[in-house]
C-alpha positions in Angstrom: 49.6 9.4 117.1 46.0 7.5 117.6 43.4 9.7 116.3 40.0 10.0 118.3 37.3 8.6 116.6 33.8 9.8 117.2 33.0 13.4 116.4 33.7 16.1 119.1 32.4 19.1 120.0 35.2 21.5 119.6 37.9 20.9 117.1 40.8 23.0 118.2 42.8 24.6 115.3 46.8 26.0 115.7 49.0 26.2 112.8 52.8 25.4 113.8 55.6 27.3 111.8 59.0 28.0 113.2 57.3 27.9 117.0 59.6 25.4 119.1 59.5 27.5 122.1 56.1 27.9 122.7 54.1 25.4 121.2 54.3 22.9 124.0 52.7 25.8 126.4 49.7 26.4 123.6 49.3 22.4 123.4 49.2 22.0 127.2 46.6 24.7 127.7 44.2 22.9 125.6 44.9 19.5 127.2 44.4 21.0 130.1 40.8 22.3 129.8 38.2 22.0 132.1 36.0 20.4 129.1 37.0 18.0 127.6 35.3 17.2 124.5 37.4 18.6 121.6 40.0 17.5 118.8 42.9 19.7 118.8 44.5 19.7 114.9 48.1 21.0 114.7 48.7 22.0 111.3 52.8 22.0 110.6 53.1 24.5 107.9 56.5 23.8 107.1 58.5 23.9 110.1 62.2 23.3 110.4 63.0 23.7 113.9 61.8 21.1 116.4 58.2 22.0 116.7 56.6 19.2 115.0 58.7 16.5 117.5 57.2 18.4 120.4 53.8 17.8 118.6 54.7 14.0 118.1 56.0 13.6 122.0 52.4 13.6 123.2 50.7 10.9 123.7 46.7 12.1 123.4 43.9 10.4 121.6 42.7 13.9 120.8 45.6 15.3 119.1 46.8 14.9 116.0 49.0 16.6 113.5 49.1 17.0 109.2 52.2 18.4 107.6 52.1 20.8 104.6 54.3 22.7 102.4 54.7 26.5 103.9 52.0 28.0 102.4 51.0 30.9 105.3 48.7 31.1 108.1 45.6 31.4 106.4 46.5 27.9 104.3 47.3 26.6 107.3 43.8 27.4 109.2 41.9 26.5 106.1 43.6 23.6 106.5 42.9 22.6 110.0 39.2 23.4 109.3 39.3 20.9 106.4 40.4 18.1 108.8 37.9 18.8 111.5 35.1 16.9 113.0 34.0 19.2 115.8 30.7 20.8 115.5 32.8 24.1 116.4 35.9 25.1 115.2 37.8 27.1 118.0 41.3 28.6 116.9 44.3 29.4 118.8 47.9 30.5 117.4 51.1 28.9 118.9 52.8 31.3 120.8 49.2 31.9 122.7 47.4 29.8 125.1 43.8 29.3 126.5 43.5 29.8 130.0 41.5 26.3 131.6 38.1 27.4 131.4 37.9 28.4 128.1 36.3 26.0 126.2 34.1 25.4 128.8 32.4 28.8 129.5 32.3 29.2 125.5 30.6 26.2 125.2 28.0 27.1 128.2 27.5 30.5 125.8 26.8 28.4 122.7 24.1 26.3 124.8 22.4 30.0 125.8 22.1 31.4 122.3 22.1 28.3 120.4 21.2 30.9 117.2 24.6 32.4 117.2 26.6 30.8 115.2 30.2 32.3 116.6 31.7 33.0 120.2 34.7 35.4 121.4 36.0 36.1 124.5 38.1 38.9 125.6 42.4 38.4 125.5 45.0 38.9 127.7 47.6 40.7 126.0 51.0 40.2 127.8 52.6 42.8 127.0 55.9 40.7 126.8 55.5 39.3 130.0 55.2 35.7 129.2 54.6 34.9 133.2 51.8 38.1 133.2 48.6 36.8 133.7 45.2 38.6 134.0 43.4 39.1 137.2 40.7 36.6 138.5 38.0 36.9 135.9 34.6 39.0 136.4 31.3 37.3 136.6 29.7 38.2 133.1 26.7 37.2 131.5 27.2 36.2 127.4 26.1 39.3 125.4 25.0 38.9 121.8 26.1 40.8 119.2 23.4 41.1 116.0 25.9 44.1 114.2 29.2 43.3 114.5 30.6 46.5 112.8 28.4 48.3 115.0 30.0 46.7 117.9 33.5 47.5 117.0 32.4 51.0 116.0 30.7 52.0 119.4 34.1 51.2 121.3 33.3 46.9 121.3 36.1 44.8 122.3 37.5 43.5 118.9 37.6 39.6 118.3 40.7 38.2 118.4 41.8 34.6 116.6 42.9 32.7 120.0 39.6 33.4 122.0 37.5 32.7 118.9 35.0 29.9 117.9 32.9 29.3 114.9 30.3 26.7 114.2 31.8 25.1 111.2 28.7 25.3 108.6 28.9 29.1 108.8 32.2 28.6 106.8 30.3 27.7 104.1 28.6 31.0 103.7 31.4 33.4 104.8 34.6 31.4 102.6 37.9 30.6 104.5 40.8 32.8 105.3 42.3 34.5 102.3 44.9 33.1 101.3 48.0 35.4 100.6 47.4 38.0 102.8 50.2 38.7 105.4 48.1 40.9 108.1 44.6 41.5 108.8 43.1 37.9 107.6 41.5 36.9 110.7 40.1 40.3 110.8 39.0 39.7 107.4 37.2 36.4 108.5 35.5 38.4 111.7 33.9 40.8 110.1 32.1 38.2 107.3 31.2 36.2 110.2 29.6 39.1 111.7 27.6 39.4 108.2 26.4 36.1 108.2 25.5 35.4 111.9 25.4 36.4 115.5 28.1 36.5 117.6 28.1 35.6 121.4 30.5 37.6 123.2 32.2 37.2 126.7 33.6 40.1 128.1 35.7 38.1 130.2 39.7 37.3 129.6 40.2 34.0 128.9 42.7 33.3 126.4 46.9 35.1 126.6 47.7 36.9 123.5 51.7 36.8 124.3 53.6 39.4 122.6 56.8 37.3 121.4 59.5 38.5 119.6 58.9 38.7 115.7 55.7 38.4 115.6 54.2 39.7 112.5 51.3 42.5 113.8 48.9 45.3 112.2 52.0 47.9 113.0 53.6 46.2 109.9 50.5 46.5 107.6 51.3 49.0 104.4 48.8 50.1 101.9 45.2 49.8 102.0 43.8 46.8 104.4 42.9 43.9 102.5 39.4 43.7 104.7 38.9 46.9 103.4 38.2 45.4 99.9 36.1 42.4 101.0 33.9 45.6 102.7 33.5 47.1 99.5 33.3 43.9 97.3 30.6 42.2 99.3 28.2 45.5 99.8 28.6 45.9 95.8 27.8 42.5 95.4 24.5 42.2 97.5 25.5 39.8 99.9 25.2 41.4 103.5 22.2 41.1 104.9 19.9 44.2 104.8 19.7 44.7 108.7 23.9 44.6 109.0 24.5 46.8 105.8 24.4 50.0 107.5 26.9 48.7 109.7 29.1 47.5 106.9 28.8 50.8 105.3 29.8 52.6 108.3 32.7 50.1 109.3 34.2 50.5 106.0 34.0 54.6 105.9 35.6 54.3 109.2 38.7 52.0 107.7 39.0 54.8 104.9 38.6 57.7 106.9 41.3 56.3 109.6 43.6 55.6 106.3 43.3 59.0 105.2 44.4 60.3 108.3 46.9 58.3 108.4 48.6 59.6 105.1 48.0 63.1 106.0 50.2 62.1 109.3 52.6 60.5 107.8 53.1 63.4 105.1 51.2 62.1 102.2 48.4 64.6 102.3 47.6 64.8 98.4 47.3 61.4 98.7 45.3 61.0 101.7 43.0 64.2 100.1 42.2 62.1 97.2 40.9 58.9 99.5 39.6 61.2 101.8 36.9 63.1 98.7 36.2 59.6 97.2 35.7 57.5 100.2 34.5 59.2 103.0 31.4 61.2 104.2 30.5 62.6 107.5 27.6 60.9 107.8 28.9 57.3 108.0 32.1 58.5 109.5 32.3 58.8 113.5 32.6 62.9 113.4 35.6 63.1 115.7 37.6 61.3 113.4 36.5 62.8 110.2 37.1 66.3 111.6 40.6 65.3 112.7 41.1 64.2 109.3 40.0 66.9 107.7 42.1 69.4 109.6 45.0 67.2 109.0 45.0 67.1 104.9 43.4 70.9 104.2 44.0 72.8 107.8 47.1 71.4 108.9 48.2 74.3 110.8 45.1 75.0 112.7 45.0 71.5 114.2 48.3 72.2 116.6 46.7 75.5 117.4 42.8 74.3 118.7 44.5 71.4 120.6 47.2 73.8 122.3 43.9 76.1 123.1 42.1 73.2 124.3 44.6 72.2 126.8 44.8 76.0 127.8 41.1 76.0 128.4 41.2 72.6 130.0 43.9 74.0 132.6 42.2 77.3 133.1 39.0 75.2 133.9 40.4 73.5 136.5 42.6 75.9 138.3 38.6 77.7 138.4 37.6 74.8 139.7 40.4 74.3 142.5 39.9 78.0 143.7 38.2 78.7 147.1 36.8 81.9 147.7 
């Protein structure tokens, strides 16, 4: 395949592995953008199906393919990053697929706030739909987003990898993907991006997120959330700055609070009691959710009885409401 030669703006990132069926439709989405200035670096991690001679049947001075040993997602991204060229570095899995104006309303964003150094856009999940599609997009303005954690914590629309793009010097202060870990390292990523820069955020779909069979997702996640760690390792070690550590603080009370519940659900209360006195306080903790947790490891009989009166109040209220006199 010929190989573009002058430096892009966008290098477009998709690690292939066992995706025959789809990753035509990802690669034709990108050729098929409205701007056109981008690489776009499939990196086959291994693949022994017939993905990688889908790859090799186009015939595009921007695309190009490298072939590894199967090493995981997060080699395979790390990989892709090494081999770019584009100022940004926009990502997008193979079984998803940008819709056509993608890059090109991202990069309009990145000429608005030219401090930011990230961009995300809202995605279409398909709900396993592959013809779904969403409805004709809303006129939004970019929004910047200085706290991240914040962001997510106050009900924000949470970044997902195939609407994402990162200017590639900010992966020199946040690391690369970890490598090893199974679910949750693009969330991982996100939230040190957040610590290190501004995002610029489009509330607007337009990537697909397809739900295909298989897939690997957070329902799978067991244990404590590897992001969870890189919360706690990079506050201890000084390295958020002073206006986002709140946040920080607060995002990862939330990830222990909503793990401690969790146990108690699942019938592991000691458990969950012990995470629940060593990592959480009401204070950083939305107070919703630390209430339900804390009914559900020390008062779990009393939580079945307030909802059951709640609804009873909820009905009577509206039956008062309804009457005419």
């Amino acid at each position: 395949m010929r190989i573009q030669e002058s430096s892009p703006f966008f290098s477009v990132v998709i690690p292939l592995f066992e995706k025959e069926p789809y990753i035509g439709r990802c690669i034709d989405s990108v050729l098929a953008q409205s701007y056109s200035d981008f690489q776009v670096i499939v990196v086959d991690d291994g693949s022994k199906d017939n993905g990688p001679s889908i790859v090799r049947s186009y015939d595009d001075p921007r695309l190009s393919m490298v072939r590894q040993a199967n090493g995981g997602v997060s080699v395979a991204r790390n990989r892709g990053i090494s081999e770019a060229r584009g100022k940004w570095v926009a990502f997008l899995d193979a079984d998803d697929e940008y819709l056509p104006s993608f890059l090109e309303e991202v990069r309009n964003a990145i000429s608005a706030y030219p401090n930011c150094g990230a961009c995300f856009a809202r995605s279409f999940a398909d709900g396993g739909d592959a013809g779904a599609r969403p409805a004709a997009g809303r006129a939004s303005e970019p929004k910047v987003i200085d706290n991240y954690d914040l962001f997510l914590l106050k009900g924000g629309s949470p970044a997902h990898t195939s609407s994402m793009a990162i200017k590639r010097e900010i992966f020199d202060e946040t690391g690369m993907f970890p490598v090893g870990v199974r679910i949750g390292e693009d969330t991982d990523m996100w939230m040190r991006v957040g610590w290190v820069t501004q995002y610029v955020f489009l509330d607007k779909e337009l990537a697909i997120y397809h739900e295909v069979p298989f897939a690997t997702n957070w329902k799978s996640c067991k244990g404590v959330p590897f992001w969870l760690s890189t919360c706690e390792n990079w506050i201890s070690e000084k390295r958020i700055p002073t206006e986002r550590l709140d946040g920080a603080h607060a995002l990862l009370n939330w990830g222990y609070c909503s793990l401690a519940l969790g146990l108690g659900v699942s019938g592991n209360r000691d458990k969950g009691k012990q995470l629940f006195r060593g990592k959480c306080t009401i204070w950083k903790s939305p107070k919703g959710l630390y209430v339900r947790a804390l009914l559900v490891l020390y008062f779990p009989g009393l939580l079945p009885l307030l909802v059951s009166a709640g609804r009873r109040i909820k009905r009577r209220n509206g039956r008062s409401c309804g009457s005419v006199e």
